[in-house]
ChimeraX commands (.cxc) that place a marker at each C-alpha (Angstrom):
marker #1 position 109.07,-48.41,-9.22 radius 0.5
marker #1 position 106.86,-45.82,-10.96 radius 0.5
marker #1 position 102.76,-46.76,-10.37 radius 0.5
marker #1 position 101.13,-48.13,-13.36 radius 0.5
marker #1 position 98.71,-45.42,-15.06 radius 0.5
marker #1 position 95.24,-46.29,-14.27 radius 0.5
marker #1 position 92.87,-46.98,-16.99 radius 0.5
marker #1 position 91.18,-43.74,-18.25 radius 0.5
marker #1 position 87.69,-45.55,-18.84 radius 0.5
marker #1 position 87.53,-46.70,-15.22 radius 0.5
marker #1 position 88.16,-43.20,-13.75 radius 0.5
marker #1 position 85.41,-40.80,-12.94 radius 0.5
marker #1 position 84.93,-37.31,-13.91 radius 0.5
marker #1 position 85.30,-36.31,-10.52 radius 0.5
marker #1 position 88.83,-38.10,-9.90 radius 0.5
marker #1 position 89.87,-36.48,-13.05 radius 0.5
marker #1 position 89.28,-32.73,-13.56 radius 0.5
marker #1 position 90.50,-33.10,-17.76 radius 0.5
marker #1 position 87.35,-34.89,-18.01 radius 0.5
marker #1 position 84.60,-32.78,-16.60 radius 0.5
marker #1 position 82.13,-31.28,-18.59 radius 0.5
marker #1 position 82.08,-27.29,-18.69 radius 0.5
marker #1 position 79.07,-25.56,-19.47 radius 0.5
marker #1 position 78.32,-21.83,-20.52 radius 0.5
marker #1 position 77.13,-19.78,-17.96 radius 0.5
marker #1 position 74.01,-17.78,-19.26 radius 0.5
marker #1 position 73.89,-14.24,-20.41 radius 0.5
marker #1 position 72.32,-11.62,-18.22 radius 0.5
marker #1 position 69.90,-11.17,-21.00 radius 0.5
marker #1 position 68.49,-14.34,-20.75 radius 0.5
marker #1 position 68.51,-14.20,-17.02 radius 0.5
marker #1 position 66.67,-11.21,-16.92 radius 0.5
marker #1 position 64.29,-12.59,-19.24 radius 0.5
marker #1 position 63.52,-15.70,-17.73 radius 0.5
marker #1 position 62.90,-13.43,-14.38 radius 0.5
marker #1 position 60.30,-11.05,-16.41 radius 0.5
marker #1 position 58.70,-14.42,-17.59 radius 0.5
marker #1 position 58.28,-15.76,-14.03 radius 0.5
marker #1 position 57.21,-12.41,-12.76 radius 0.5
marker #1 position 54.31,-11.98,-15.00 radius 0.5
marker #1 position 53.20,-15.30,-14.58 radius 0.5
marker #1 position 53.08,-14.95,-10.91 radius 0.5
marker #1 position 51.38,-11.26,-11.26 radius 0.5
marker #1 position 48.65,-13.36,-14.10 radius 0.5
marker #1 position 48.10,-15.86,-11.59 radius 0.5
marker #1 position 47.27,-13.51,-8.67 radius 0.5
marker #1 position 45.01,-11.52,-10.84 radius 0.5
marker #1 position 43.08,-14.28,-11.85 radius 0.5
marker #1 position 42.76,-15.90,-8.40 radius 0.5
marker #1 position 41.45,-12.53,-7.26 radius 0.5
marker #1 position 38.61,-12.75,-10.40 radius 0.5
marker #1 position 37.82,-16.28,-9.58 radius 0.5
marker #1 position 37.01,-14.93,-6.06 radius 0.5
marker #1 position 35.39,-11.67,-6.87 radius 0.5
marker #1 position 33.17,-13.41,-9.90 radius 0.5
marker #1 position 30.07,-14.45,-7.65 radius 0.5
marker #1 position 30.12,-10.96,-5.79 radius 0.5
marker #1 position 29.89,-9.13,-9.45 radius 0.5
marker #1 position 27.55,-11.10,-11.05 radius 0.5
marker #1 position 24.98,-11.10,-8.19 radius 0.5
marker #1 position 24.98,-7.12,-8.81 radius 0.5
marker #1 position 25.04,-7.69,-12.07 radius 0.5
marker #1 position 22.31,-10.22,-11.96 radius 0.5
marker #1 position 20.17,-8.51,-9.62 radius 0.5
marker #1 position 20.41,-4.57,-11.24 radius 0.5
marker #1 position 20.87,-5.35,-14.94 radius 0.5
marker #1 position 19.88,-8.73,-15.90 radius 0.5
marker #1 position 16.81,-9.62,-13.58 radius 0.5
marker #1 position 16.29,-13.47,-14.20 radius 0.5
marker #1 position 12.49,-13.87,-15.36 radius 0.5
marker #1 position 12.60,-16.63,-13.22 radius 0.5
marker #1 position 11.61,-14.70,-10.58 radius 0.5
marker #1 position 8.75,-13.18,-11.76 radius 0.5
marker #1 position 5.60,-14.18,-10.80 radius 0.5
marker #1 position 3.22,-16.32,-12.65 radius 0.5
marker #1 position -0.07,-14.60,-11.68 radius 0.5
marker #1 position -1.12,-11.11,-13.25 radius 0.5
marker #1 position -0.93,-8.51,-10.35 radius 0.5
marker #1 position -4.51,-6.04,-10.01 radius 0.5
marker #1 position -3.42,-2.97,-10.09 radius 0.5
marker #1 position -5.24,-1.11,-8.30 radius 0.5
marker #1 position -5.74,-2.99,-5.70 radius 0.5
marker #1 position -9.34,-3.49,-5.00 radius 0.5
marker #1 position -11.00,-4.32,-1.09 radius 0.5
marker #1 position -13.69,-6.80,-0.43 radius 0.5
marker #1 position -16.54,-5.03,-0.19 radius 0.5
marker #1 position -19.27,-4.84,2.93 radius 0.5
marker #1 position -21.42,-7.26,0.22 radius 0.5
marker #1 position -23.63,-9.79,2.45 radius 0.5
marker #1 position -23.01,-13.21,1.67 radius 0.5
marker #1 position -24.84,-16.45,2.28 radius 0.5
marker #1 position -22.75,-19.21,4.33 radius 0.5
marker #1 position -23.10,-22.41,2.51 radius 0.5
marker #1 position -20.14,-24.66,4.41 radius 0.5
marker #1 position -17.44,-23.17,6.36 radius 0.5
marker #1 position -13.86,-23.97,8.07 radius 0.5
marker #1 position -14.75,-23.01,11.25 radius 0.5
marker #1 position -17.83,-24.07,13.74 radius 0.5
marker #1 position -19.45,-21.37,14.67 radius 0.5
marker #1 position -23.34,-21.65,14.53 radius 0.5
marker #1 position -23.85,-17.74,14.20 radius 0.5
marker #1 position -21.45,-17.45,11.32 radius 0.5
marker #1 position -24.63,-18.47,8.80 radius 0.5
marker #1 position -24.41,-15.04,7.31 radius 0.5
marker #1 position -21.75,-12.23,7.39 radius 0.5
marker #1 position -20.34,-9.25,5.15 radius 0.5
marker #1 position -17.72,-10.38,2.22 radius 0.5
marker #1 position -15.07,-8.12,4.20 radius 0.5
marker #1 position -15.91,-10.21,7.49 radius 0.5
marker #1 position -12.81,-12.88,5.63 radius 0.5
marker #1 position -10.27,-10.78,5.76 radius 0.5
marker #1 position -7.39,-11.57,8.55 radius 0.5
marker #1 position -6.42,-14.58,5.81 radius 0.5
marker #1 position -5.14,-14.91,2.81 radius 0.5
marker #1 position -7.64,-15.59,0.26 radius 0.5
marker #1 position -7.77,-17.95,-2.95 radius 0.5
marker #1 position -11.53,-16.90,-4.10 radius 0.5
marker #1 position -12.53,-18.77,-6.99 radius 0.5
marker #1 position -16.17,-17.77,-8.51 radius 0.5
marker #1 position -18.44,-19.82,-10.59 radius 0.5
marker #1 position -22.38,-20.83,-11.44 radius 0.5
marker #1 position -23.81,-22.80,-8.62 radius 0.5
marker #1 position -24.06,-25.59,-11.72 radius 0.5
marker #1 position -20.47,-26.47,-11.47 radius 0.5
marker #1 position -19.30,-28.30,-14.54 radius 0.5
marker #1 position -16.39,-30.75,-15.16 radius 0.5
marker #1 position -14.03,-27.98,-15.62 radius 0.5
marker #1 position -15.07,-25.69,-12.53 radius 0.5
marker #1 position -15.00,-28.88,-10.61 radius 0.5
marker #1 position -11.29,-29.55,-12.22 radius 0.5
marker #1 position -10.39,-26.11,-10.54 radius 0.5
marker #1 position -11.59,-26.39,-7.15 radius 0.5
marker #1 position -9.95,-29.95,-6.88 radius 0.5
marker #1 position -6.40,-28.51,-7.96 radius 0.5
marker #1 position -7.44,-25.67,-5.51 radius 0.5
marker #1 position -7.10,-27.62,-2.91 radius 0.5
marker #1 position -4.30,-30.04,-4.02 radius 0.5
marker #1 position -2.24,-26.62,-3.61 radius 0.5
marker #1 position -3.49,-25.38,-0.57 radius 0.5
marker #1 position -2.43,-28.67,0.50 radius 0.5
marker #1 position 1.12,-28.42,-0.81 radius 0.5
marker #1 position 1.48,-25.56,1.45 radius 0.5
marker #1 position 2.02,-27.76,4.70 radius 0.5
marker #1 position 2.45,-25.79,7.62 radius 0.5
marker #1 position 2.01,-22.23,5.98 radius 0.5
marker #1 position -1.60,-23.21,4.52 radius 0.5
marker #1 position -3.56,-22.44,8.19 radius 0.5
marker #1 position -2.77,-19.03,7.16 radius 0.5
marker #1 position -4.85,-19.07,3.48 radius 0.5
marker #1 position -8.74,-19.85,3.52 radius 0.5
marker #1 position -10.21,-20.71,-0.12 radius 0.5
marker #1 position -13.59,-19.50,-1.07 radius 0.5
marker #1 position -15.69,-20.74,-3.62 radius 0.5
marker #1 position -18.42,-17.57,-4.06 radius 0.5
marker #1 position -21.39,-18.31,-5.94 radius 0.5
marker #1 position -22.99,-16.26,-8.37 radius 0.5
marker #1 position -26.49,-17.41,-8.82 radius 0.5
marker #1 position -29.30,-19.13,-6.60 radius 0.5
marker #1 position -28.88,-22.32,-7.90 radius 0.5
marker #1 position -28.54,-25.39,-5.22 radius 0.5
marker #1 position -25.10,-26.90,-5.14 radius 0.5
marker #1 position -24.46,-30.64,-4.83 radius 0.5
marker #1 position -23.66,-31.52,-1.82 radius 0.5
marker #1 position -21.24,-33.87,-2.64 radius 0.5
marker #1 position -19.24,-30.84,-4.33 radius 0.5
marker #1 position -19.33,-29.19,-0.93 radius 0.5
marker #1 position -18.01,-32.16,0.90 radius 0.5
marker #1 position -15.39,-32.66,-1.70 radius 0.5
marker #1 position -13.80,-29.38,-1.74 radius 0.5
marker #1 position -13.38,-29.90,2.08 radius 0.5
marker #1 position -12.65,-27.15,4.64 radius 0.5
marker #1 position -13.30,-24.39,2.42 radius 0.5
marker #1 position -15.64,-21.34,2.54 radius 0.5
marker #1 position -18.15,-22.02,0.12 radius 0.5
marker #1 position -20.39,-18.75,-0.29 radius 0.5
marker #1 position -23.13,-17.30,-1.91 radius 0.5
marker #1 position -23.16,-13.27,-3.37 radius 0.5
marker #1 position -25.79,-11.69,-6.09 radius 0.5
marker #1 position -23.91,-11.58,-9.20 radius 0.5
marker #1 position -24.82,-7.83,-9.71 radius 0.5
marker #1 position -22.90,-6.77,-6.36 radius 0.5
marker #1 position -20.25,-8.98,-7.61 radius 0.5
marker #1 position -19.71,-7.51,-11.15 radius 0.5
marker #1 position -19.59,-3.90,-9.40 radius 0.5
marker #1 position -16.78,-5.16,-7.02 radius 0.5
marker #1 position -14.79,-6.20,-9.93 radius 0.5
marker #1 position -16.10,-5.07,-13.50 radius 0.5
marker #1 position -13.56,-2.34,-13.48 radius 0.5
marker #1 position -10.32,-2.45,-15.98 radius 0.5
marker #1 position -6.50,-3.34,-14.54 radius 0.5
marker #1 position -3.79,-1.93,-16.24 radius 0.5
marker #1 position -3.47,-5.19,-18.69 radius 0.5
marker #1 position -6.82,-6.26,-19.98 radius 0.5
marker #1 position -10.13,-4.74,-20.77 radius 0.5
marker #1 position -13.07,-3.72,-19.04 radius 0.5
marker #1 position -14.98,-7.44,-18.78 radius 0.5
marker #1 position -18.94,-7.18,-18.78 radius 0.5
marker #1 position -21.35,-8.60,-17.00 radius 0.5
marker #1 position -19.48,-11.07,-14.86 radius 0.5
marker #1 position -18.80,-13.58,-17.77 radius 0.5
marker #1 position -15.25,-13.53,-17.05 radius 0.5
marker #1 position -15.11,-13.89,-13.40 radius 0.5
marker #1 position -14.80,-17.70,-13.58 radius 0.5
marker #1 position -11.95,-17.91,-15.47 radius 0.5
marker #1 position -9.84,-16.43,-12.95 radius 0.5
marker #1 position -8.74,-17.36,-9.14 radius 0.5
marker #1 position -7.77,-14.64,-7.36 radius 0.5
marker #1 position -5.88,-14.22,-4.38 radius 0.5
marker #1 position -6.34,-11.54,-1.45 radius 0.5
marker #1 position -4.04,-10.35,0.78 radius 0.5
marker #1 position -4.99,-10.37,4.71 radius 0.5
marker #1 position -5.42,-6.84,4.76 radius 0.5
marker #1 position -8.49,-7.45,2.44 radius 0.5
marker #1 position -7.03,-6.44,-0.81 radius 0.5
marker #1 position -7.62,-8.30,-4.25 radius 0.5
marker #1 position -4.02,-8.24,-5.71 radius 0.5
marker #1 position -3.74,-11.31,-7.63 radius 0.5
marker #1 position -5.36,-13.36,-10.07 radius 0.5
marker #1 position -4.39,-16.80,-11.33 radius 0.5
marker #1 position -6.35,-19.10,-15.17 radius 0.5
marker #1 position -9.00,-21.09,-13.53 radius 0.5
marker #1 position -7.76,-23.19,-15.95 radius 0.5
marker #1 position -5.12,-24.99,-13.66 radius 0.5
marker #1 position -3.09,-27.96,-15.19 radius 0.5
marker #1 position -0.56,-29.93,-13.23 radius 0.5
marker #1 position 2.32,-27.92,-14.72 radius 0.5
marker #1 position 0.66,-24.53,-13.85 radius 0.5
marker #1 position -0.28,-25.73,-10.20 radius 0.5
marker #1 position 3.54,-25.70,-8.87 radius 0.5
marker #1 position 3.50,-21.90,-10.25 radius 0.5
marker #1 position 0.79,-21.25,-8.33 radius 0.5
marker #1 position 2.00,-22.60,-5.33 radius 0.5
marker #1 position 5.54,-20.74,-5.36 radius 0.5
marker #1 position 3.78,-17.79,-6.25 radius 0.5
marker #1 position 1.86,-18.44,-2.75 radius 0.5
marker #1 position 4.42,-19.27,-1.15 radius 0.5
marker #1 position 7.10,-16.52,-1.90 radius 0.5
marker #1 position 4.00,-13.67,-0.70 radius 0.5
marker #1 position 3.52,-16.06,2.84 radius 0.5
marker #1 position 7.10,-15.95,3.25 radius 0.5
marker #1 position 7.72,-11.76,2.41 radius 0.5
marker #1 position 4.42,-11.23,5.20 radius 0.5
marker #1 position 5.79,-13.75,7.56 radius 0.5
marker #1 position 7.16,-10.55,9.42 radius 0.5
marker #1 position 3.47,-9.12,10.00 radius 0.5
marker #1 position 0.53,-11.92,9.01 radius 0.5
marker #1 position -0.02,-14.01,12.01 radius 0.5
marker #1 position 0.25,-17.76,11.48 radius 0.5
marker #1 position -1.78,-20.57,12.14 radius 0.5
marker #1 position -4.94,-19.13,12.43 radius 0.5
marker #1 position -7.58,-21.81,12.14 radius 0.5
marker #1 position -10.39,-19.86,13.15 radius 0.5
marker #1 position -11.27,-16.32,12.18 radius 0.5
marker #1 position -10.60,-13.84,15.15 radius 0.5
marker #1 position -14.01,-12.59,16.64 radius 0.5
marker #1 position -12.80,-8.89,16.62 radius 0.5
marker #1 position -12.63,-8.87,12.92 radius 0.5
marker #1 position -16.19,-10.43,12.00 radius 0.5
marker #1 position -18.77,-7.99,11.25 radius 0.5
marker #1 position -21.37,-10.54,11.42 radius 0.5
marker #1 position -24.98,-10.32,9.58 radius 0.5
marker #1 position -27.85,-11.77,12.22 radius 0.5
marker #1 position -28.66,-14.85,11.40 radius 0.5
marker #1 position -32.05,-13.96,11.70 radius 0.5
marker #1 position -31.84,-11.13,9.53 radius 0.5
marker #1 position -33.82,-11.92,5.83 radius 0.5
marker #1 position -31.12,-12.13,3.42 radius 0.5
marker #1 position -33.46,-11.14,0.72 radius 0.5
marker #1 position -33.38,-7.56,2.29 radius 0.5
marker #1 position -29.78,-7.38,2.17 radius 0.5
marker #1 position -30.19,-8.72,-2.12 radius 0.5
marker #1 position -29.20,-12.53,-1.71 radius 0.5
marker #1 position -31.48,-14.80,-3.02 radius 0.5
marker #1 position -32.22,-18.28,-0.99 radius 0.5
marker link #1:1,2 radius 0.2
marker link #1:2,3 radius 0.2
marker link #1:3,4 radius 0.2
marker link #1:4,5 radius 0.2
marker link #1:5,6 radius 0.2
marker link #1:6,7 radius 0.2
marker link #1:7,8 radius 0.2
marker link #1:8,9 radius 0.2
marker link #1:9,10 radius 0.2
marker link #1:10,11 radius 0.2
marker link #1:11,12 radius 0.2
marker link #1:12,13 radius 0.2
marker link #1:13,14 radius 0.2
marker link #1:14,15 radius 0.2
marker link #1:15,16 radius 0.2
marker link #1:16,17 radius 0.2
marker link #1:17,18 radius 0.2
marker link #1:18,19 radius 0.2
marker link #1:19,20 radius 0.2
marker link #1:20,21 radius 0.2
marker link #1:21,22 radius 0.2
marker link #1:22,23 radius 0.2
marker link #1:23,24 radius 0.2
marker link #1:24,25 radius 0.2
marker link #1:25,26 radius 0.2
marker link #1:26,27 radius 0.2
marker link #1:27,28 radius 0.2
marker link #1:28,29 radius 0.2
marker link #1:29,30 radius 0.2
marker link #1:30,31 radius 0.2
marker link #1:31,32 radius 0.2
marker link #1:32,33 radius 0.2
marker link #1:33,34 radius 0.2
marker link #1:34,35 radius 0.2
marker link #1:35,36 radius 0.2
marker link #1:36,37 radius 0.2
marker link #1:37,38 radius 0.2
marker link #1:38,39 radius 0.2
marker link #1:39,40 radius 0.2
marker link #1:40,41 radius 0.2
marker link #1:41,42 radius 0.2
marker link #1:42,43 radius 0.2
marker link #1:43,44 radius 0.2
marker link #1:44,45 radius 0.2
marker link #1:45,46 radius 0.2
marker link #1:46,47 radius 0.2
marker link #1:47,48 radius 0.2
marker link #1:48,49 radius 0.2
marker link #1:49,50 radius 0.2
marker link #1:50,51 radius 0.2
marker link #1:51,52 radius 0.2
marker link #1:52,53 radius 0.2
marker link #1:53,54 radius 0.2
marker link #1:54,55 radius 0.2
marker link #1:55,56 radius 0.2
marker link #1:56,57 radius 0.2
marker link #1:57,58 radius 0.2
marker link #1:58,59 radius 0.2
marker link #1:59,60 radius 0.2
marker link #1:60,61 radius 0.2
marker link #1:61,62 radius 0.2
marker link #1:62,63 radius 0.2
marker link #1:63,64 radius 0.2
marker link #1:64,65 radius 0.2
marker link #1:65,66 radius 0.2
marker link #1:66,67 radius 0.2
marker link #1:67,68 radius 0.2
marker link #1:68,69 radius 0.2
marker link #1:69,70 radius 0.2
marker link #1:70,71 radius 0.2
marker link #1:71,72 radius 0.2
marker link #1:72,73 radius 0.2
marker link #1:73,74 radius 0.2
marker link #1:74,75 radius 0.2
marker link #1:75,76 radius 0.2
marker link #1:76,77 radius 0.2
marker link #1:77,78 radius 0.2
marker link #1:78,79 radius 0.2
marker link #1:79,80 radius 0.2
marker link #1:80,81 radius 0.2
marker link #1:81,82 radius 0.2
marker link #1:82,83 radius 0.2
marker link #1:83,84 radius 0.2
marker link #1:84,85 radius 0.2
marker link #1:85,86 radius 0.2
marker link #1:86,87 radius 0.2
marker link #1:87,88 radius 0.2
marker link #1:88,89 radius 0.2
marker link #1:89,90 radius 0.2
marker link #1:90,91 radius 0.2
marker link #1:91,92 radius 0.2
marker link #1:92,93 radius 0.2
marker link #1:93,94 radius 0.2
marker link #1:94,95 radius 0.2
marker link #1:95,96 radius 0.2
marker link #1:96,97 radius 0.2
marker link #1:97,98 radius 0.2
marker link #1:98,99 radius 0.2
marker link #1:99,100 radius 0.2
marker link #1:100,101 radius 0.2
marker link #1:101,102 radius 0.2
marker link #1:102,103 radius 0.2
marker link #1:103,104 radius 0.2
marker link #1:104,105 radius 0.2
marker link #1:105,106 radius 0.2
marker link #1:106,107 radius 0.2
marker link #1:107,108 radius 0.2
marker link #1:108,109 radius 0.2
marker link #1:109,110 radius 0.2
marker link #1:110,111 radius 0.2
marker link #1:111,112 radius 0.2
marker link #1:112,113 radius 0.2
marker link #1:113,114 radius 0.2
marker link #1:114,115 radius 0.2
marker link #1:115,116 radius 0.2
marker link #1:116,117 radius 0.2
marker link #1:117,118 radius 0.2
marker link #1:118,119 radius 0.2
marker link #1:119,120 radius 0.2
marker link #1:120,121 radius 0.2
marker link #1:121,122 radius 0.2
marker link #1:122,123 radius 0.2
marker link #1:123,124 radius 0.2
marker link #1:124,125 radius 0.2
marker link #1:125,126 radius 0.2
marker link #1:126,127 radius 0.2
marker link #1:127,128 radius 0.2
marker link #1:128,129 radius 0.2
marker link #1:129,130 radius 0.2
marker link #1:130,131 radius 0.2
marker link #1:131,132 radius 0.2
marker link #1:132,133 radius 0.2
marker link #1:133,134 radius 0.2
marker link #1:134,135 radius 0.2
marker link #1:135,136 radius 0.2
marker link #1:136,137 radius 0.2
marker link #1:137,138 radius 0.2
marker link #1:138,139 radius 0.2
marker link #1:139,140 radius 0.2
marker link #1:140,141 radius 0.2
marker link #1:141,142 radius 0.2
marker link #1:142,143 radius 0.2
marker link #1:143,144 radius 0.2
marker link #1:144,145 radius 0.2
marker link #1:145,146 radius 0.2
marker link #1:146,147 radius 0.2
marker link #1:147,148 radius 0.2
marker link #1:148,149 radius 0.2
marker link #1:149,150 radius 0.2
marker link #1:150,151 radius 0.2
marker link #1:151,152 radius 0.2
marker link #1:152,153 radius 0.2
marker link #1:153,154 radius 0.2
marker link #1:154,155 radius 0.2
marker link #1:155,156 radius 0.2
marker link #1:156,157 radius 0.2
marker link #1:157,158 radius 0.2
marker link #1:158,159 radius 0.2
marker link #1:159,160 radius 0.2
marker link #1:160,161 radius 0.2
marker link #1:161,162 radius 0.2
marker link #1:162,163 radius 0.2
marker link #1:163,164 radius 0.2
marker link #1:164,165 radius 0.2
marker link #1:165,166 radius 0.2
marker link #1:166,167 radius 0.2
marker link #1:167,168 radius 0.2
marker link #1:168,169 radius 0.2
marker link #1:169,170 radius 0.2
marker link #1:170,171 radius 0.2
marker link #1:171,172 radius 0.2
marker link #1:172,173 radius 0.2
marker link #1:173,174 radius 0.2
marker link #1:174,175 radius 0.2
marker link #1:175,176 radius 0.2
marker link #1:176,177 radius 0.2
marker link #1:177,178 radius 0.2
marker link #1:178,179 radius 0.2
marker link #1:179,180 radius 0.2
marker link #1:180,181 radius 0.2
marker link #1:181,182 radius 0.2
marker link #1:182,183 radius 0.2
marker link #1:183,184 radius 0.2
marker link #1:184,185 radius 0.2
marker link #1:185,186 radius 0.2
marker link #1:186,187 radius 0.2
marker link #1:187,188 radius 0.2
marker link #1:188,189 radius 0.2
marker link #1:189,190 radius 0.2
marker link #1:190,191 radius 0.2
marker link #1:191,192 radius 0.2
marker link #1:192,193 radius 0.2
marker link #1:193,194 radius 0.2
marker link #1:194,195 radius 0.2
marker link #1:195,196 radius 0.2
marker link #1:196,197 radius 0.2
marker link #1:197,198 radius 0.2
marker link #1:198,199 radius 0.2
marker link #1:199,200 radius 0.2
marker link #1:200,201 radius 0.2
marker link #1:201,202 radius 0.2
marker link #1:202,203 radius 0.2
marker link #1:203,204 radius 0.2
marker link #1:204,205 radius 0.2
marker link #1:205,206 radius 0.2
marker link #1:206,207 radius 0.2
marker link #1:207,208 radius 0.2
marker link #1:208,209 radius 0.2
marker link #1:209,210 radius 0.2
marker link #1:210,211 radius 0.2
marker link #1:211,212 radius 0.2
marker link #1:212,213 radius 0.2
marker link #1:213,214 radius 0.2
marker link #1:214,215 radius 0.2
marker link #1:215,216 radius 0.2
marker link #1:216,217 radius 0.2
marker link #1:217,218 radius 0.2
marker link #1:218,219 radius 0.2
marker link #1:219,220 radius 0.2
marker link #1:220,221 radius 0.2
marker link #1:221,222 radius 0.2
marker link #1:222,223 radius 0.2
marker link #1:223,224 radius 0.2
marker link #1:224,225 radius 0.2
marker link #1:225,226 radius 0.2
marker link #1:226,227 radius 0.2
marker link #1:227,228 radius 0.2
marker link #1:228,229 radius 0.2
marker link #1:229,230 radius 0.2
marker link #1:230,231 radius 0.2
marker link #1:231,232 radius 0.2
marker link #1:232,233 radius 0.2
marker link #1:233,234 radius 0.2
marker link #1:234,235 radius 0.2
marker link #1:235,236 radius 0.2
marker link #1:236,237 radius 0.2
marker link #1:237,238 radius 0.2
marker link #1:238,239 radius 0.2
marker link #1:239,240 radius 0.2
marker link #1:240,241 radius 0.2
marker link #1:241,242 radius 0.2
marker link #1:242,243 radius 0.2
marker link #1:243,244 radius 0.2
marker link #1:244,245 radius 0.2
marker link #1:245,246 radius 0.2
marker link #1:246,247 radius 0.2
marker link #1:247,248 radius 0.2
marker link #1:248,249 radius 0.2
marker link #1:249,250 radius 0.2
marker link #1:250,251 radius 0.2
marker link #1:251,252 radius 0.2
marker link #1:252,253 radius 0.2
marker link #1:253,254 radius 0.2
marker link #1:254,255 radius 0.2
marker link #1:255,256 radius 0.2
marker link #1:256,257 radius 0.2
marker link #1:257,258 radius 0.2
marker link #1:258,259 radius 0.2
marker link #1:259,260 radius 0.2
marker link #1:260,261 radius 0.2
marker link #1:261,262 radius 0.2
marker link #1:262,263 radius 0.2
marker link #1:263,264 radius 0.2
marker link #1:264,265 radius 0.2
marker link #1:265,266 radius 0.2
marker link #1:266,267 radius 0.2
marker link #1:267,268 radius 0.2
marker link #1:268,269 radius 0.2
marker link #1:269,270 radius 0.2
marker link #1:270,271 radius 0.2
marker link #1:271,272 radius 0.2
marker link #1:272,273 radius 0.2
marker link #1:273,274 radius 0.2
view
């Protein structure tokens, strides 16, 4: 007895080779195509995994030889030339450090430090005051680095300061210079401005010098609170390019460097007025 065909619709392709579906093998063309494709996607995927990785390297050169970000440029106008503190005698008002002898010395006596010397009338008004309080909010800001800066507040005239000035600017040097031995020190022209005359300019600058006694900087004595943080970084990028040869945490001024004025000596021979 012959077997009953099965029923086509319940066989699967793969118990019946008739109804398998045959499909064109591709052409070499397209194979080789399809091979070019995937090579020069791989090779564009290498080359720009090697530019992600080589960007930062090329565009620090490029940012530090071509471009130069203003950024870090500083905000106070370098002197050029320098200029040194002089061997000008000065009268010791109030001072950081207690030492009885140290009532009179030479201007050049306060290097060793860095220097934030602000000069005014001994009649400071609201805006002189204004300075020497944001002064010392940014010496402050300093922290640990600001034992190694001493402000000054040099006096031009012989007029008697308030004393509650003097206790409000704190542990700063606060000074006393004739004005003429002043304007000779600095009435001389930097490479941006005009010669100034006759001291009337002095006060509206605060300038900065280097331990090594040299007047390099100048900042407006017309500080705002956006212009103090400029100040400040400006101070502290020069503390941290000297940390390698400025000695830190001075508080007191070392003996060796003091070329100290008797205190008995007249200061009227030496041209200060009391």
């Amino acid at each position: 007895m012959q077997d009953e065909p099965k029923n086509i619709e319940n066989v699967s392709a793969s118990d019946h080779p008739l109804l398998m579906t045959v499909y064109d093998l591709p052409s070499p063309q397209e194979v080789a195509a399809q091979d070019a494709k995937r090579t020069l996607k791989g090779r564009l995927l290498m080359i720009a995994v090697l530019l992600i990785c080589a960007a930062p390297v090329v565009l620090s050169y490029l940012t530090y030889y071509v471009i130069r970000p203003t950024s870090l440029r500083s905000f106070g106008e370098l002197i050029q030339p320098t200029r040194s503190l002089p061997e000008m005698s000065i009268e010791v008002i109030t001072k950081p450090v207690a030492d009885k002898n140290m009532n009179a010395l030479h201007l050049n006596s306060l290097k060793g430090q860095w220097l934030l010397l602000s000069l005014s009338e001994g009649a400071c008004n609201d805006d002189c005051q204004k300075s020497l309080y944001f002064q010392r909010q940014i010496h402050t800001a300093l922290g640990r680095e600001k034992d190694r800066v001493d402000r000054v507040w040099l006096i031009m005239d012989d007029k008697a300061v308030d004393p509650e000035l003097t206790r409000g600017v704190g542990d700063s040097w606060v000074i006393r210079a004739p004005k003429d031995d002043i304007v000779k020190w600095l009435d001389s022209p930097t490479q941006n401005d005009k010669k100034e005359s006759n001291g009337s300019q002095f006060g509206d600058y605060v300038y900065l010098v280097d331990p090594m006694g040299e007047l390099m900087m100048r900042f407006s004595s017309k500080i705002e609170i956006d212009t103090a943080p400029k100040i400040r970084r400006d101070l502290e990028r020069l503390l941290r390019a000297a940390e390698s040869w400025d000695l830190p945490g001075r508080n007191d001024l070392p003996k060796d460097t003091l070329k100290l004025v008797p205190a008995r000596e007249d200061l009227s021979n030496a041209g200060v007025k009391k």
